[in-house]
C-alpha positions in Angstrom: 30.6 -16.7 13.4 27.2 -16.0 11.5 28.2 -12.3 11.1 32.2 -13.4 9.8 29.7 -16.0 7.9 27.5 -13.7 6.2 29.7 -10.5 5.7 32.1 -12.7 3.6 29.6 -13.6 1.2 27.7 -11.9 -1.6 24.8 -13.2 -3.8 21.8 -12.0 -5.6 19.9 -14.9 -3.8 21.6 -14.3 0.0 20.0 -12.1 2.4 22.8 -8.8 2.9 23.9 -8.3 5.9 23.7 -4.2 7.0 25.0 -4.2 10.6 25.0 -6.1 14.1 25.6 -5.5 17.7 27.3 -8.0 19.9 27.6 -6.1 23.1 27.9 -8.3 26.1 25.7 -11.4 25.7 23.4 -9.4 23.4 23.5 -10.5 20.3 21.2 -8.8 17.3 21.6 -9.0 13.0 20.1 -6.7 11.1 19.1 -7.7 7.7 18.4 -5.6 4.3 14.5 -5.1 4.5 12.7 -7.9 2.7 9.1 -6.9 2.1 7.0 -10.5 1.7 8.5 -11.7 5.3 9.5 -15.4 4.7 8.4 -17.9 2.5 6.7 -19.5 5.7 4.1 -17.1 5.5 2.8 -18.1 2.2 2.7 -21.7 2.7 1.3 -22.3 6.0 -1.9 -20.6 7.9 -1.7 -19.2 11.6 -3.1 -16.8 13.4 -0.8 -13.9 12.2 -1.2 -15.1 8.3 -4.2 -16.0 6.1 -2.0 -18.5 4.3 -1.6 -16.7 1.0 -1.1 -18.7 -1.8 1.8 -18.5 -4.1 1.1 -19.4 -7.5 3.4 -22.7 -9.0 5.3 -19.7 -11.5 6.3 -18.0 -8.1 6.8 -21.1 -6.3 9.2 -22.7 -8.8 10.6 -19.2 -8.8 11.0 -19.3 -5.4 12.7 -22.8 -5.7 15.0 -21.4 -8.5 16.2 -18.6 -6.5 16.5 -20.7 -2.9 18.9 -23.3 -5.4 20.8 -20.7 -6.5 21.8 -19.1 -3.1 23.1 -22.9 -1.6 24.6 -23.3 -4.7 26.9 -20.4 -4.6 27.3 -21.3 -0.8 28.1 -25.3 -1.9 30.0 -24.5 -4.7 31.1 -20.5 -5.9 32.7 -19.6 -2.4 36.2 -19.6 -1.4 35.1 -22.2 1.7 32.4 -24.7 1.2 29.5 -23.5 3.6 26.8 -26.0 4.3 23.6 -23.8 5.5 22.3 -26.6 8.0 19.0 -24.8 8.6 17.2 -24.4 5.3 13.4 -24.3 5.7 11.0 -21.5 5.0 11.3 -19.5 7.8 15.0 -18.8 6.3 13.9 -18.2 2.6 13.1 -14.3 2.7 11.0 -13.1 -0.4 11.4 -9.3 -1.2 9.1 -6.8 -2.9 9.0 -9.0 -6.2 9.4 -12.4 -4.8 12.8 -13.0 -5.3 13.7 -15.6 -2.8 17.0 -15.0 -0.5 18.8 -17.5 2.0 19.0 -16.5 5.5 20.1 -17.3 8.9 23.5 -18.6 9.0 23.7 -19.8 12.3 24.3 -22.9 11.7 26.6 -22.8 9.4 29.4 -25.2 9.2 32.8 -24.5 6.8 34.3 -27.4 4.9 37.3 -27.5 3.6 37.1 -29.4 0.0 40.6 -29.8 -0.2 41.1 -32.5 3.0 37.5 -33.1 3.5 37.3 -32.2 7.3 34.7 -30.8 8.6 34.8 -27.6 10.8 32.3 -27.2 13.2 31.3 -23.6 14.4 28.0 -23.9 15.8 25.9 -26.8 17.6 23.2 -28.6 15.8 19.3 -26.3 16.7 16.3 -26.4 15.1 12.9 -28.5 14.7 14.1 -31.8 13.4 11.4 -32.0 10.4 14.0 -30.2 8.6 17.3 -31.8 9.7 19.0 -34.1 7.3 19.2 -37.9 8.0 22.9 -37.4 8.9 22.6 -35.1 11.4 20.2 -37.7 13.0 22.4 -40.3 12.6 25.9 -38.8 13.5 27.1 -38.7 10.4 29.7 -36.6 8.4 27.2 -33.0 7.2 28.1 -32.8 3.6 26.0 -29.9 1.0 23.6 -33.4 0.5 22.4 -32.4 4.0 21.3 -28.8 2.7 19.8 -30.3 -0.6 17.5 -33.2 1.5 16.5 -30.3 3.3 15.5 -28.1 0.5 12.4 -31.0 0.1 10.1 -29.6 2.4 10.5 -25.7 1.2 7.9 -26.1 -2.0 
């Protein structure tokens, strides 16, 4: 579903998808090249990473550009797609910063027209970043993908 997912949609602010390989239960994307890693790397410090510092212009930037890619997903594509899984391991930054939306594997399509809600993957990842309604067993809606948004600046 990610691939079908990601090969149907096209934005300066979404990660391209350049090929995959689902051959038995291997399963592997491969993503345009994004030089800066993700934003991750810039706003935490580990081992790997010093931690470096993004000024507030690229930060907002960053914001700006992360916005823009839901946006067109909530509201500029021919299905409603709610990311489910935005946090800054999925904002990639290339070569001049500019942020791009990744990881669609949780994606969920919504019809706007009846308002039901079609599943197509389970729930995953660390529940810092979930949105109250996932917690809760509620209806996901594109709020779910904006409370999210919070913790990426």
């Amino acid at each position: 579903m990610e691939v079908a997912t990601i090969s149907s949609t096209h934005h300066l602010n979404l990660v391209r998808l350049i090929g995959f390989c689902a051959e038995g239960h291997h399963r592997l994307l491969v993503y345009e090249f994004m030089k800066n890693g993700s934003l991750d790397n810039f706003l935490f410090t580990t081992e790997e990473h010093s931690g470096k510092m993004l000024s507030w212009e690229y930060r907002y930037n960053v914001a700006l550009g992360t916005t823009r890619g839901i946006m067109y997903l909530h509201e500029e594509c021919r299905d409603c797609i709610i990311h489910c899984d935005i946090k800054p391991e999925n904002t990639l930054l290339d070569e001049i910063f500019n942020a791009k939306v990744s990881d669609f594997g949780l994606a969920k399509l919504i019809n706007p027209k009846d308002n039901r809600y079609r599943i197509l993957t389970s729930v995953g990842g660390p529940r810092s970043y979930l949105a109250p309604e996932w917690l809760a067993n509620l209806p996901i809606t594109s709020k779910s993908d904006v409370i999210a948004m919070d913790g990426l600046v």
